[in-house]
C-alpha positions as CSV (number, residue, x, y, z in Angstrom):
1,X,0.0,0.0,0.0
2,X,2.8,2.2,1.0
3,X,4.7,2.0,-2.8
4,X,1.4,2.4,-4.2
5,X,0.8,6.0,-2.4
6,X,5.2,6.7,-3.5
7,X,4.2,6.0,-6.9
8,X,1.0,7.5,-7.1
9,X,2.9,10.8,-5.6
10,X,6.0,10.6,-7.6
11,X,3.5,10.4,-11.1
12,X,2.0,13.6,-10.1
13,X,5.3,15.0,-9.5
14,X,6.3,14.0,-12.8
15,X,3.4,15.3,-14.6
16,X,3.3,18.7,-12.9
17,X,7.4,19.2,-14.0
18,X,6.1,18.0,-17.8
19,X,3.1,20.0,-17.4
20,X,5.4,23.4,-16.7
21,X,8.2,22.0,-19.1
22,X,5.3,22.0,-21.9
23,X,4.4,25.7,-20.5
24,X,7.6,26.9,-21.5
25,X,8.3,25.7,-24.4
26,X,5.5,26.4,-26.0
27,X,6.2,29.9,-24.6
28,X,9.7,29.6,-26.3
29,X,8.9,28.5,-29.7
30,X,5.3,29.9,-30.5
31,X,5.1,33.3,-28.5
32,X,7.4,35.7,-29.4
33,X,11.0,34.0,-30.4
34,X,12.6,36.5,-28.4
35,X,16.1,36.1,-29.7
36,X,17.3,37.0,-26.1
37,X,19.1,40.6,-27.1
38,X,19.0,41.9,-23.3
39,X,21.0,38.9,-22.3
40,X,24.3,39.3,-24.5
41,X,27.2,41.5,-22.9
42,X,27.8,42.8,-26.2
43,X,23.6,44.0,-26.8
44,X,24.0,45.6,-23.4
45,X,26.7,47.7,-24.7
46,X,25.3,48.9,-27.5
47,X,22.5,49.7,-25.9
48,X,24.4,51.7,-23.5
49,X,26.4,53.5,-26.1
50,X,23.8,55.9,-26.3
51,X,22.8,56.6,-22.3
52,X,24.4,59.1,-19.8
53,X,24.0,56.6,-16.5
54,X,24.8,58.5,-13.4
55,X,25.2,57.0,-10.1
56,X,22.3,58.4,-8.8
57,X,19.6,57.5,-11.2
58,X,17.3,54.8,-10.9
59,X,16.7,52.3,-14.1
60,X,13.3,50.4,-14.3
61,X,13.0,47.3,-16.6
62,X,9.8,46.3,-17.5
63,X,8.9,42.7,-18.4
64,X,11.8,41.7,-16.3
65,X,11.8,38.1,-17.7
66,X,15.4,36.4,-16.8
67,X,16.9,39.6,-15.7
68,X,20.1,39.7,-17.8
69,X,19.6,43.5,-19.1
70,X,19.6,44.4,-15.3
71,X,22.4,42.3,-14.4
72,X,24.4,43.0,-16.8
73,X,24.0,46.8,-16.4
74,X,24.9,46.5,-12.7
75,X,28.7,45.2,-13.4
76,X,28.9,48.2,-15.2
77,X,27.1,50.4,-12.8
78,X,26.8,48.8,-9.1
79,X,25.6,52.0,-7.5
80,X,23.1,52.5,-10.0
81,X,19.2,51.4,-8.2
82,X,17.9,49.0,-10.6
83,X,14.1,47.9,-10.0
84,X,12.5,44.8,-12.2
85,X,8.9,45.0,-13.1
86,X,6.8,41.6,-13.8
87,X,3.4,40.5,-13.6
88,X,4.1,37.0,-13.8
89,X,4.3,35.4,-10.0
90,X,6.7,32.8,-11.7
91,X,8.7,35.1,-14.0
92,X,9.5,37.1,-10.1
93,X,10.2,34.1,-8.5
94,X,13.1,32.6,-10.9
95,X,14.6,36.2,-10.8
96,X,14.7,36.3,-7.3
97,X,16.0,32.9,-7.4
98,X,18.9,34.3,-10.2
99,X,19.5,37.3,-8.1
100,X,20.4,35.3,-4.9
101,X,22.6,33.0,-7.0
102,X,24.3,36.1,-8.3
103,X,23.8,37.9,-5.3
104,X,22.4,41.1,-6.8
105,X,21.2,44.2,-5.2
106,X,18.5,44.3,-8.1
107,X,15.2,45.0,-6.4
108,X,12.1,42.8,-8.1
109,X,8.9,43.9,-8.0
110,X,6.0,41.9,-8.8
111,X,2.8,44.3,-10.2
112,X,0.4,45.1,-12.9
113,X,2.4,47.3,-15.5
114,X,-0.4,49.4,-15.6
115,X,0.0,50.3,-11.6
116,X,3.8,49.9,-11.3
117,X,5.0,53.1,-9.9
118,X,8.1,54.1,-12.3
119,X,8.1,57.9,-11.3
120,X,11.5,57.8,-10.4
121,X,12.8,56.7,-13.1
122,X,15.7,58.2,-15.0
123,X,15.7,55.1,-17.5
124,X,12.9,52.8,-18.4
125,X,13.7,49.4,-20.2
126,X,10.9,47.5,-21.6
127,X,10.7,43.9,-23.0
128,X,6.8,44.0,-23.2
129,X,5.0,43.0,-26.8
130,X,3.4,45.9,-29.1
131,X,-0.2,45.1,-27.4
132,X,0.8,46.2,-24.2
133,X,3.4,48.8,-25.0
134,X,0.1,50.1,-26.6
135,X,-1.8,50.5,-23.3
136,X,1.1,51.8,-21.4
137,X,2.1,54.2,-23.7
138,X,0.6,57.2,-21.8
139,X,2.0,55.4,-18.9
140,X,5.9,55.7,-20.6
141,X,5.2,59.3,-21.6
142,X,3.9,60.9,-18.3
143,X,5.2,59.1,-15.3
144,X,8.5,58.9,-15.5
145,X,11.3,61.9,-14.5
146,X,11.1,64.8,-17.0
147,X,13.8,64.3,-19.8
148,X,13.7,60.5,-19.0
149,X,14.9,57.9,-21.7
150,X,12.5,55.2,-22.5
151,X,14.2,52.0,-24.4
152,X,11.9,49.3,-25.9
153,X,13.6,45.9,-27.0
154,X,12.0,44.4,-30.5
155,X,9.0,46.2,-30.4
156,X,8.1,50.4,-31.4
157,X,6.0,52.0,-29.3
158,X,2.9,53.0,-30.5
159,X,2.1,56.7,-30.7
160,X,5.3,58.1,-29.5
161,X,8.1,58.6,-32.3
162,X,11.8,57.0,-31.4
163,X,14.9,59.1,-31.5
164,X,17.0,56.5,-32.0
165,X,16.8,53.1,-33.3
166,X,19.5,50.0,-33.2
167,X,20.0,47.4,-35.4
168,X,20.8,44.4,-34.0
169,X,21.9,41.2,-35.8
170,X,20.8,38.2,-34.1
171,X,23.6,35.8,-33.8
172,X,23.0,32.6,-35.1
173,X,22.2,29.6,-32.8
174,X,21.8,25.7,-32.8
175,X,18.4,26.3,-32.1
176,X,17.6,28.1,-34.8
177,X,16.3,25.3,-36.8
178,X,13.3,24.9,-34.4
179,X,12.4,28.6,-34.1
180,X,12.0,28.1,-38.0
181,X,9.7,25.6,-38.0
182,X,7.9,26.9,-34.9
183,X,7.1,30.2,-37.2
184,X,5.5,27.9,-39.8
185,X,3.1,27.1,-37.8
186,X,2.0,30.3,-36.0
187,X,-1.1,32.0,-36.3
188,X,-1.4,35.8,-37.2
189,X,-2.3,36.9,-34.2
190,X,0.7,35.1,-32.6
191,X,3.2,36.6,-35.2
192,X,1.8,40.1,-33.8
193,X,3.7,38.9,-30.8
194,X,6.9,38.4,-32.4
195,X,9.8,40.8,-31.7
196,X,12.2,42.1,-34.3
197,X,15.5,43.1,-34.1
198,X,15.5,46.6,-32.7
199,X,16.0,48.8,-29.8
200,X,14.3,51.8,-30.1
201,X,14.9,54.9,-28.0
202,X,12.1,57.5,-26.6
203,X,12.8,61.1,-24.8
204,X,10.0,61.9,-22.1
């Protein structure tokens, strides 16, 4: 009776850790094919090449995701406050968990990016899709510190005009073959949600 009950347990173990596995895959190769820009050293730099970052200011990413933009700006600025923005539970949780491994001061924030409070920002990253850079945009415009610079990774925003944009060429990968054939397969509404190699910058 007692290895009955171990099996039964370890099966639903098993299929909740498939179950997830499936989640994110599927979130990998049919939603978006980010082609990861914010975590290469060399993207970051780019990026950068056009930003005055003082110690004193305060950098919101929004989207947070795995966190690399934000870690990989604090090497280069460690007294810079850098806050992470998500409103996935699990998306927080697996940066906190990256954080402690890396033990960063990055602060992450789990909220609504319609309520997140990003009035002290200096510098506003975002990683979000075109749909909701499209809700936020008045959001972007109004709420953060006058003469703020608003950066959006593979996606314009709607409604206000870039100063700047970056061409970035994705490097290639052994996984490319399956983002291919993933793309074959996507609906239209899903290839609204897929990212292009930009970074566009916005003055507020």
């Amino acid at each position: 009776m007692t290895q009955t009950i171990i099996l039964i347990i370890e099966a639903i173990i098993l299929s909740v850790g498939l179950f997830f596995l499936f989640i994110v895959l599927r979130q990998l190769l049919f939603f978006g094919f980010a082609p990861l820009l914010p975590s290469h050293p060399e993207v970051v730099e780019k990026t950068l090449e056009y930003l005055r970052i003082k110690d004193d200011d305060v950098i919101y990413s929004l989207g947070y995701g795995r966190s690399g933009f934000l870690l990989q700006l604090e090497k280069k600025y460690p007294n810079t406050e850098l806050v992470g923005v998500d409103d996935h539970l699990w998306h927080c949780l697996l940066a906190r968990l990256q954080i402690l491994l890396h033990r960063s001061r990055i602060k992450v924030v789990w909220a609504d990016f319609y309520k997140a409070d990003i009035g002290r920002a200096n510098v506003v990253y975002c990683y979000l899709d075109v749909h909701i850079l499209r809700d936020i945009y008045k959001k972007l415009r109004v709420e953060p510190k006058a003469g703020a610079t608003i950066i959006s990774s593979g996606f314009i925003i709607p409604y206000l005009e870039a100063v700047r944009t970056l061409k970035i060429e994705p490097k290639k990968r052994w996984f490319n073959f399956l983002i291919g054939g993933a793309e074959k397969v996507l609906t239209e509404k899903e290839k609204e949600y897929k990212p292009d190699n930009n970074i566009y910058y916005y003055e507020v």
